[in-house]
C-alpha positions as CSV (number, residue, x, y, z in Angstrom):
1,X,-4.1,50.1,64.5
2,X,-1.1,52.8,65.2
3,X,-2.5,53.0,68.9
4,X,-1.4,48.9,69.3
5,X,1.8,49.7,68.7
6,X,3.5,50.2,72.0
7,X,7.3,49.8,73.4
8,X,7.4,46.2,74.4
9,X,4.6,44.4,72.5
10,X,1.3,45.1,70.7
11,X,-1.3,45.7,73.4
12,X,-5.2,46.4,72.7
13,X,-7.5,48.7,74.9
14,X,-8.9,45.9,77.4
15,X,-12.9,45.6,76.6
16,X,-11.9,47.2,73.0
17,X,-13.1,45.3,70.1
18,X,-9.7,44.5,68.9
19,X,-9.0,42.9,72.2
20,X,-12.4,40.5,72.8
21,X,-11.1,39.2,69.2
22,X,-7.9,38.8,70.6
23,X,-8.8,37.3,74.0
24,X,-12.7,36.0,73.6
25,X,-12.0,32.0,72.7
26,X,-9.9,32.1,75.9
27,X,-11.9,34.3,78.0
28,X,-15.0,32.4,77.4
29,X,-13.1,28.6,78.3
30,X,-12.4,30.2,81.7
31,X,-16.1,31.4,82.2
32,X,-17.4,28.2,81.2
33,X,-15.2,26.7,83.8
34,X,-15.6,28.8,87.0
35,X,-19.6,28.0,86.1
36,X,-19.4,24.5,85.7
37,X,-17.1,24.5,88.9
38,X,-19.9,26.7,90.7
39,X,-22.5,24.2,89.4
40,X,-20.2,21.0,90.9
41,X,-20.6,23.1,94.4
42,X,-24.2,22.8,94.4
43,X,-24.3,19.0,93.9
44,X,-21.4,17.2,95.3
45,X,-22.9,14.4,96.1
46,X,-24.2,13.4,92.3
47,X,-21.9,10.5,91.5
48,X,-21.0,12.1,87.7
49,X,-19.9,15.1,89.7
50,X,-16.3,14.2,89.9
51,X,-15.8,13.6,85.9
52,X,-17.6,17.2,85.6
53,X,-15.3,18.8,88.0
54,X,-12.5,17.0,86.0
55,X,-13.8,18.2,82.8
56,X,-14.0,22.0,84.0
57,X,-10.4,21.9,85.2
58,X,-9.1,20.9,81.9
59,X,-10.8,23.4,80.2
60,X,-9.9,26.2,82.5
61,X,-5.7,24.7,82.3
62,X,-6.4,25.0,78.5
63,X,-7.9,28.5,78.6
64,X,-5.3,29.6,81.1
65,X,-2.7,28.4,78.7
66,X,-3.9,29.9,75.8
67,X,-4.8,33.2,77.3
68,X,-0.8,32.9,78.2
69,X,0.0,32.2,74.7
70,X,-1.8,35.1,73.4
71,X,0.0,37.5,75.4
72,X,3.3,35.8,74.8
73,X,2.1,36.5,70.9
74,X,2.1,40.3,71.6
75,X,5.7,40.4,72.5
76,X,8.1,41.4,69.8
77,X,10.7,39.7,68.8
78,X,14.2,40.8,67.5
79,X,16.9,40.8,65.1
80,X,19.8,42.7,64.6
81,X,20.2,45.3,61.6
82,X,23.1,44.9,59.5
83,X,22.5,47.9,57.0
84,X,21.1,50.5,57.0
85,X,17.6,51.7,58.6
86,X,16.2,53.3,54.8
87,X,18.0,50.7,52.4
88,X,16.5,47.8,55.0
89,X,13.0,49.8,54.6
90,X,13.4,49.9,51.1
91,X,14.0,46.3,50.5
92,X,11.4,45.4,52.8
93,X,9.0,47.3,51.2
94,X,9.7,45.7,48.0
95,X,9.4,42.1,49.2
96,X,6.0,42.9,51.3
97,X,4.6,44.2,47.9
98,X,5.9,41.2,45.9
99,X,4.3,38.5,48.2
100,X,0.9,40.0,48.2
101,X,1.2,42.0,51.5
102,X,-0.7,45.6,51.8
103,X,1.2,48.1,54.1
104,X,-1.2,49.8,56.0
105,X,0.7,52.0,58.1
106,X,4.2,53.5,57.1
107,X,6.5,55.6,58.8
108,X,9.7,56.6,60.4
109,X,9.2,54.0,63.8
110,X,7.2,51.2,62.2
111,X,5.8,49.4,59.0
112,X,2.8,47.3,59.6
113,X,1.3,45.3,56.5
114,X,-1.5,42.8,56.2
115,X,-1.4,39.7,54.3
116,X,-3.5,39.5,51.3
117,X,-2.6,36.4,49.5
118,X,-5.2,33.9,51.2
119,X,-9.0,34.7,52.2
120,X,-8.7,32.3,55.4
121,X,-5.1,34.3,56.6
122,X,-4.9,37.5,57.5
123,X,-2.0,38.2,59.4
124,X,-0.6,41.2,60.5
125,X,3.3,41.6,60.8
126,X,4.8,44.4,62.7
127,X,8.0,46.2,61.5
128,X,9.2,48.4,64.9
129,X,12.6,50.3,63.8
130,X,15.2,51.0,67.1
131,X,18.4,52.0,66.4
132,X,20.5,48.5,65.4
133,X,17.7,46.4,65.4
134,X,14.6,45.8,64.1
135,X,11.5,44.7,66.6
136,X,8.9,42.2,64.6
137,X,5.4,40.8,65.4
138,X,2.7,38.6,63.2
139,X,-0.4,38.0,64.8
140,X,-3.6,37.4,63.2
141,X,-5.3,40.8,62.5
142,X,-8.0,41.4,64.9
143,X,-10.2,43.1,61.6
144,X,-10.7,38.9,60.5
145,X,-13.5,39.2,62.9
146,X,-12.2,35.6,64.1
147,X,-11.9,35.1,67.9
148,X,-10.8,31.3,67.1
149,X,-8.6,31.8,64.4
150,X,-6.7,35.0,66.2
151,X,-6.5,32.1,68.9
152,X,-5.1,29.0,67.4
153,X,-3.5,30.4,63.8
154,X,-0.4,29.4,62.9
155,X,0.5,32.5,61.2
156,X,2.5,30.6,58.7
157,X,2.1,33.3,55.8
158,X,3.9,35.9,58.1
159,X,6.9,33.8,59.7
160,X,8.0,33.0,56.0
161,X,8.1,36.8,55.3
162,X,10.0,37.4,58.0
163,X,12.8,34.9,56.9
164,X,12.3,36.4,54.2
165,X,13.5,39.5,55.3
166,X,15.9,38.6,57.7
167,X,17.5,37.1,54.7
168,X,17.4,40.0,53.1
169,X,19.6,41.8,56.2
C-alpha cells in the first residue's frame, strides 16, 4: 500500500492486482460493448440490430463514465491545517482509533487507516501531510476483493471521519 501513495492522487501499477479491483467493473462494461458493437457490424441488416447497438452504447457511456469517476476518486482532496502538523497527528490518531479504524501505515508524510467497524465497508482514507495542509483520500480498499463495490461504494464510513477531523482542525 505505501507504493499507492504518490504526489497528486493514489495510483495503482496498471495490470496490478490492486488496479483490476479498482478498474475491472468498468473495464469489462467497455469490453462487453466494443464486442457487441463488433457483433452489430456482422449483421446490420437484422431488424433488432439497432436496439442492440443502442444497448452497447449505453453501456459503454456508463463504463466510460465510471472509469472517469474512479480516477477522479484517486485525486486528493484538501484542507488547510490550522495547528500544528504533530498535535493535528495526534488528535487524528486518537479519533481513527476511537471509531474503529486500524492505521496501517504511519509516518512522517502520510497516515493511511482502514475501516473496521462494518464487514461490508472497508474503506481506506489517506492522510498525506504538506506543509499547511493536509492532502485526504477514501476509496474503497482494493484488499475487499470487490471490483463492484470499489466501483459504486459510497464510502460513507470515511467521509464522516473526515468531518470528523476537519472538525477537529
Amino acid at each position: 500500500m505505501p507504493n499507492w501513495i504518490k504526489p497528486d492522487r493514489i495510483r495503482f501499477k496498471i495490470m496490478s492486482f490492486d488496479w483490476m479491483i479498482f478498474f475491472l467493473f468498468p473495464s469489462l462494461m467497455v469490453l462487453i460493448s466494443l464486442l457487441s458493437i463488433y457483433s452489430y457490424l456482422k449483421d446490420v441488416d437484422n431488424p433488432n440490430s439497432s436496439t442492440f447497438l443502442t444497448i452497447s452504447i449505453i453501456t459503454m457511456l456508463i463504463g466510460i463514465s465510471i472509469c472517469f469517476n474512479q480516477l477522479r476518486r484517486l485525486k486528493y482532496k484538501t484542507f488547510k491545517l490550522t495547528k500544528s502538523q504533530t498535535e493535528f497527528k495526534e488528535n487524528t490518531r486518537i479519533l481513527l482509533e476511537n471509531n474503529k479504524w486500524d492505521i496501517e501505515y504511519d509516518n512522517q508524510n502520510y497516515i493511511q487507516a482502514t475501516y473496521r467497524g462494518s464487514l461490508f465497508n472497508l474503506d481506506v482514507l489517506t492522510l498525506r501531510f504538506k506543509k499547511n495542509e493536509i492532502q485526504w483520500n477514501v476509496i474503497n480498499h482494493p484488499n475487499a476483493h470487490n471490483p463492484i463495490a470499489a466501483s459504486l461504494s459510497l464510502n460513507i464510513p470515511g467521509k464522516k471521519m473526515i468531518k470528523k477531523i476537519i472538525a477537529s482542525v
